[in-house]
Each structure stands twice: as C-alpha cells, then as structure tokens.
C-alpha positions as CSV (number, residue, x, y, z in Angstrom):
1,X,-11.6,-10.4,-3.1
2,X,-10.4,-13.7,-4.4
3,X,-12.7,-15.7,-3.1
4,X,-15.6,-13.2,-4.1
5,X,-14.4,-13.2,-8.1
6,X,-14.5,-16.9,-7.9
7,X,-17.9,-17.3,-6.3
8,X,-19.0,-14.3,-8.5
9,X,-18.1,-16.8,-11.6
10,X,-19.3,-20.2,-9.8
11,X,-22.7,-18.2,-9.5
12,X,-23.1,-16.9,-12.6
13,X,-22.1,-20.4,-14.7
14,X,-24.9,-21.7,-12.6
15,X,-27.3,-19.3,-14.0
16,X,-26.6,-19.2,-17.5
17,X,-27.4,-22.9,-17.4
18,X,-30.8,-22.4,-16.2
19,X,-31.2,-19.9,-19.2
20,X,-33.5,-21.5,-22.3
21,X,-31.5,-22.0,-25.5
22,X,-32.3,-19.5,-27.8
23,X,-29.8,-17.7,-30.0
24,X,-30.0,-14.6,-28.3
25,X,-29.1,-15.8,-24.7
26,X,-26.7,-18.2,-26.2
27,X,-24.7,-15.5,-27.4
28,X,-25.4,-13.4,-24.4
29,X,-24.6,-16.4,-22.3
30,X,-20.7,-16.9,-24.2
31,X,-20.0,-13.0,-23.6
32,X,-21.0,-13.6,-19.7
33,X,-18.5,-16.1,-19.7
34,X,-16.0,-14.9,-21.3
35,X,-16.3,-11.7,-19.7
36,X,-16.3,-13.4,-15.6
37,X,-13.8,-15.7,-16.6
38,X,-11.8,-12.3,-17.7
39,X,-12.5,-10.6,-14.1
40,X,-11.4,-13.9,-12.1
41,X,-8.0,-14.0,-14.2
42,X,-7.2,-10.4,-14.4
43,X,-7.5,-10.1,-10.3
44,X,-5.3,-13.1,-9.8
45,X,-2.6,-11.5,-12.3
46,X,-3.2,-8.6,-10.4
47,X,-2.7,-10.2,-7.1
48,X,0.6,-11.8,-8.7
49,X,1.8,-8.4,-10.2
50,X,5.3,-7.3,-9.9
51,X,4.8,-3.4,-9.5
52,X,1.7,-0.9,-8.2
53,X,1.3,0.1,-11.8
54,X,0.2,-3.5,-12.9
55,X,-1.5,-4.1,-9.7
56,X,-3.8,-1.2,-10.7
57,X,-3.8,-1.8,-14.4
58,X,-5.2,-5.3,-13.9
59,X,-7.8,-4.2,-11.1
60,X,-8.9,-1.6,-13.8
61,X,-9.7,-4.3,-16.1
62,X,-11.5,-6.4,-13.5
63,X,-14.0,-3.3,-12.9
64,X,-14.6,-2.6,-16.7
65,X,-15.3,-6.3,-16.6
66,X,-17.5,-6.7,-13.7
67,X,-19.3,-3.6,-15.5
68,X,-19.7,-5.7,-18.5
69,X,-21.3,-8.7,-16.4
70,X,-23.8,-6.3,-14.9
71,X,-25.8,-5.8,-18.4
C-alpha cells in the first residue's frame, strides 16, 4: 500500500501541472495537494503506529482523504 499512496501522489502532481491556470483549478489544484500529500503521510504514521487503535485511526483518515481526492 506504500508504494500505491506514493505513486497515487507522483500521479496526481503530474496532472495538476497539465491543468490551465485559472483561479478555480488553482484552488482546486492546492486542495488536491494538500489533501494526497495528507493520505501519503497519514499511511506511513499509520504504518509506524504504536497500537491497533492508531493503526486504524490513521488508515481512517487516509480513506476520508482518498475520498476527498476523488472529487
């Protein structure tokens, strides 16, 4: 799953470039980044986690993320 959250993000920051610069997709192209740069994060935390309860909690957040990244 690592290595799928980091392509994920390596493929989508190539996207957004290709996207023209107007102020809607530049806004929409910050959230994108900020949200994929949230699910590669979160799942290494989660990977690094201490106890199940984190594991989860942080896996949780990598799905609302991802869901955020699909709009």
């Amino acid at each position: 799953m690592n290595k799928k959250s980091k392509n994920l993000s390596l493929t989508k920051f190539s996207l957004i470039k290709k996207i023209p610069k107007i102020i809607a997709n530049i806004e929409d192209g910050k959230q994108l980044i900020r949200s994929l740069g949230s699910v590669h994060s979160n799942h290494i935390e989660a990977i690094e986690s201490l106890s199940k309860t984190d594991f989860y909690h942080r896996i949780k957040i990598c799905r609302k993320e991802t869901k955020d990244s699909r709009s």
